[in-house]
N, C-alpha and C positions, 0 to 999 in steps of 0.2 A: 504494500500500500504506500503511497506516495503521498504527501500532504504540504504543501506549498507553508514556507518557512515560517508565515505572514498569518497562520493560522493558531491563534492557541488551541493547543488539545492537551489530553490525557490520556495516557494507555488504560483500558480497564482490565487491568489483572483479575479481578476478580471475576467478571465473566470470561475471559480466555480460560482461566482456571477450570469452569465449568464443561469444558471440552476434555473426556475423561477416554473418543472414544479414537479406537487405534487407527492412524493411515489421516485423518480427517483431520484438516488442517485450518483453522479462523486466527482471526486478530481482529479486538474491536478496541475503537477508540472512544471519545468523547468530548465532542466541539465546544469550547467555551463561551458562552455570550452574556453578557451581564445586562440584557435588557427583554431579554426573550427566553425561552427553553431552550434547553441543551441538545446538542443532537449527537446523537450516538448511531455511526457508522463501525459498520463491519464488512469485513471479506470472507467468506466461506468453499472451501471446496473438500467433496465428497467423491472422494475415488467410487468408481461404477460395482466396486465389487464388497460394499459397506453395506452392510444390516440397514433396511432402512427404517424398519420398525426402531431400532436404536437412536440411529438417526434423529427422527420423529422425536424421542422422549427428551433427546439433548438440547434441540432447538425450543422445543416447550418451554424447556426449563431457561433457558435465554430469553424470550420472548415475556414471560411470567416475570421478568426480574425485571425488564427494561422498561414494556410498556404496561404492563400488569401493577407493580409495586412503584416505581418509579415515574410511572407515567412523564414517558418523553419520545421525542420525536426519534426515529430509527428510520437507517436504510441499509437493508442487510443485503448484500451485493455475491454474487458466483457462480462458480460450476458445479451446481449440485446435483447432476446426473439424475436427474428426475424429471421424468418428460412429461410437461403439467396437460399434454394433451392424451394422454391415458387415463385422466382422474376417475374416470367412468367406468373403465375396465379393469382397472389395478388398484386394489385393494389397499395397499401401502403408499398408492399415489394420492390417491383420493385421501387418505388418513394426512397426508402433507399437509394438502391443498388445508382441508380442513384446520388441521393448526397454526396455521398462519391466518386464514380468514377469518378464527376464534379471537385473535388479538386485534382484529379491523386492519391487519395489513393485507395490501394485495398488490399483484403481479403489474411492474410497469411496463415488462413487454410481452406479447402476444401472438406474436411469431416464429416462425421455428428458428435458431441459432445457429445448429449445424444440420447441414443439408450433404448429402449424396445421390448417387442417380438413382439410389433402391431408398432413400428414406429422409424424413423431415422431424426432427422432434426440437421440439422446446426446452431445453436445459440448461440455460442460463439466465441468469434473471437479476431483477434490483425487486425488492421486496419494502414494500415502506407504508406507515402510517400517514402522509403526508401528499397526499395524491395530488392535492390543489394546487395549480400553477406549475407546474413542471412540462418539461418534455421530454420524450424518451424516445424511442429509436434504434434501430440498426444497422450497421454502416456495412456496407458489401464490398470484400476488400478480404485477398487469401494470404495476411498474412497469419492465420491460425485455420486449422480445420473448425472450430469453433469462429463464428462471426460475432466480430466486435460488439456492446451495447454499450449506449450509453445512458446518463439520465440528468438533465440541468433544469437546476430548480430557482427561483428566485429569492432564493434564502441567502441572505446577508452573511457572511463568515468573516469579514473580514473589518479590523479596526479602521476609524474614519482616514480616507484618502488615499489607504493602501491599495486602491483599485488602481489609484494612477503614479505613473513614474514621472519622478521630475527630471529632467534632464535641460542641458546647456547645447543650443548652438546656436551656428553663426548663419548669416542669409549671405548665401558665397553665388547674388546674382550676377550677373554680368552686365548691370548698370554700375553693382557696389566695387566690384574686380576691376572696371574702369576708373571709377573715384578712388581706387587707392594707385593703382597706375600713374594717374596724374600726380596725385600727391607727393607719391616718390620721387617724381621728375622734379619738382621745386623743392626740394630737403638740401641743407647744404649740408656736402659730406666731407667737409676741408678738413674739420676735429676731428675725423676716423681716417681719413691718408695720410694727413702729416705727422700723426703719433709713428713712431719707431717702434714701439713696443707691441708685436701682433695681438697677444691674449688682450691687453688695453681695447686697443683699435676692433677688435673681432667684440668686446663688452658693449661697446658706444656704440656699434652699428647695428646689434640686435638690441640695444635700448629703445636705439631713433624708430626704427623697422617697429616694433611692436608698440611704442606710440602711433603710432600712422596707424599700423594694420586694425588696432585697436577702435579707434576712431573713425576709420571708413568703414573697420566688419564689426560691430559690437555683435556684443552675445547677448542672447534674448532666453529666459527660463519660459519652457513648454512642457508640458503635460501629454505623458504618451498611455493610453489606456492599456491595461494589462492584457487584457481580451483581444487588442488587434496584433501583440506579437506573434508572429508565426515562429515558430522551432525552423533555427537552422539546419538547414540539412548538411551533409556527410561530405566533406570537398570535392571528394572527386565524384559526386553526382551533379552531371552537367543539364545543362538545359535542355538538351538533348536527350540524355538517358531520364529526363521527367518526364518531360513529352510522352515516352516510350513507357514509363512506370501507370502514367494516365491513360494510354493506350491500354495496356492492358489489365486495370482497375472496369474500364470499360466493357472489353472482351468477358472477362469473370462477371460481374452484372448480367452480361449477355445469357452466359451457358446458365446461370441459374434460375434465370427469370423463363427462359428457351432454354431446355436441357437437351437438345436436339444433340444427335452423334458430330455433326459436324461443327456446331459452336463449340464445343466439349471440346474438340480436336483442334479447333483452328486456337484458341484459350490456350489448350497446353502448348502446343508450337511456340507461341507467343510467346508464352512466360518462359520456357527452357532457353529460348535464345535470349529475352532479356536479363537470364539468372548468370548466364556464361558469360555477357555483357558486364555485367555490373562486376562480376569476380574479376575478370578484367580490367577493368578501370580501377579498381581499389589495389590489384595488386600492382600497376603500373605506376600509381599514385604515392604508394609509399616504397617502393624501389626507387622511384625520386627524390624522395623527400629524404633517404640513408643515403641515398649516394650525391644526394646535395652536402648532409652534415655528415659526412665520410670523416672527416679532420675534426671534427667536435663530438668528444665521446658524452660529455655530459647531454647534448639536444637527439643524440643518434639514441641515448637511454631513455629518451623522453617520445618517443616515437616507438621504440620497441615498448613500451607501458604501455604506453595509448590501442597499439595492437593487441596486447596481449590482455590488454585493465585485467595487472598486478595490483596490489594492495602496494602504496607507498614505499611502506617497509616489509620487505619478502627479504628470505634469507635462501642462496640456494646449498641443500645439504651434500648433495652430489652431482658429479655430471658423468652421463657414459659418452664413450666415444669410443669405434669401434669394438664395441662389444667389450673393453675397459670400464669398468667403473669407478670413479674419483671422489673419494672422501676430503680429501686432507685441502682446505680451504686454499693455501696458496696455489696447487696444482687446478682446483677447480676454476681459480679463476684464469689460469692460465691458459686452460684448456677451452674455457669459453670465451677469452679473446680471440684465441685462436680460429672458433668457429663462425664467431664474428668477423673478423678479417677474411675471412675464404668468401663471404657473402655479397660483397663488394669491390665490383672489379675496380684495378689497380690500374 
């Protein structure tokens, strides 16, 4: 579970505690608000091959403590292997359904999650007390056999103003890139050629410079909404390989909505050659990027991290190399420059 840094919460041990059963994995939190109820989010998943009459008794007893004793706002989110469209024919599905809709919560999505060409079930879900004003939904898009859900609600979580970011800049028009043009051309720069002394002479001419640039480009404080940042993407995903990621975001829509033999086919075509693509580009990208900082071991470690996201602090206890194994710390590291210098043509 991920929670944006700008959120107060609280882990509730006490209910994780309540999770007694094997394989079956939750975390619930608890959102802070001192002007309204508290909302208590959780994540749950339920391997397919879990008792679900057990199941059933564990979430009760969750449910019972949150909105039963507590009475507070919940949104219990996951992969609960329980396909809500059997409720009628499955006895242990229907007994779900029922203890959830015993506490007034109910299902924000309502279509199937994961799809194949033999089958369609519902098994993931956001479950909530809290139905008014939200939206929910599901986004089509393979990167899971399971399809994405989401659910956004108009609920406040965050202290005043944290929605928006302040930030500084400058308006770099080409009316302003003109007027400091000019301005540079009437500066007299006699005081910065006649000094002898360079580091002087090099002080005075970024004093004068940033008086002007200052004056022609001021900075101006704006306000960027949290909501319109987009997540950057991955470098070496060009404009090009999007296009092609949108293409066949597209295609996958297609074969599911039309599960026809040939959208099916024409889909996979698409994505294998965009998969071969993209491994491509990534591994071209960071063969650039070593054999640009080939002479800098400290930025060449900083790129092997980033590939591998090591933990900070990793200790390595051994290395093999040719079917040798290497304990003893100076010979490891030795051995793994070694193997790092063969990787980088000379």
């Amino acid at each position: 579970m991920y929670v944006d840094e700008n959120i107060a919460y609280n882990v509730r041990h006490d209910i994780n505690d309540l999770n007694q059963l094997k394989y079956t994995e939750s975390l619930f939190i608890e959102i802070e608000k001192s002007n309204s109820q508290n909302i208590v989010v959780g994540v749950v998943y339920r391997p397919p091959d879990q008792n679900i009459d057990e199941f059933n008794k564990y979430i009760d007893a969750v449910l019972c403590k949150i909105t039963g004793q507590e009475n507070k706002l919940l949104y219990i989110m996951g992969d609960f292997n329980i396909n809500l469209f059997n409720d009628d024919v499955h006895k242990p599905t229907g007994e779900f359904v029922d203890v959830i809709t015993s506490y007034s919560l109910y299902p924000s999505i309502t279509k199937p999650t994961r799809i194949t060409r033999k089958s369609a079930t519902l098994i993931d879900n956001f479950f909530t007390n809290n139905y008014a004003n939200q939206t929910s939904g599901i986004i089509l898009t393979d990167i899971s056999d399971h399809l994405p859900i989401f659910v956004s609600t108009n609920l406040s979580v965050y202290g005043k103003d944290t929605n928006d970011v302040v930030i500084e800049i400058r308006d770099m028009s080409v009316q302003n890139i003109d007027t400091l043009k000019d301005n540079l051309r009437k500066v007299d720069w006699a005081n910065v050629c006649e000094n002898h002394d360079a580091n002087t002479s090099y002080n005075k001419f970024i004093d004068k410079f940033k008086e002007v640039f200052d004056e022609c480009i001021p900075k101006k404080v704006v306000k960027k909404s949290r909501t319109k940042n987009r997540m950057p993407r991955a470098p070496w995903i060009t404009y090009s390989l999007l296009k092609c990621i949108r293409r066949k975001n597209k295609l996958f829509k297609k074969q599911i909505q039309k599960p026809t033999d040939a959208n099916v086919q024409r889909y996979k075509m698409y994505r294998n050659r965009l998969n071969s693509l993209l491994r491509r580009a990534k591994q071209n990208y960071f063969s650039s990027q070593l054999n640009k900082e080939r002479f800098n071991m400290r930025n060449t470690w900083k790129i092997l991290n980033s590939v591998l996201r090591c933990p900070k602090k990793t200790s390595c206890q051994k290395f093999v190399s040719n079917n040798e194994t290497y304990t003893d710390p100076p010979k490891v590291a030795n051995k793994f420059n070694e193997f790092l210098q063969a990787l980088v043509p000379h």
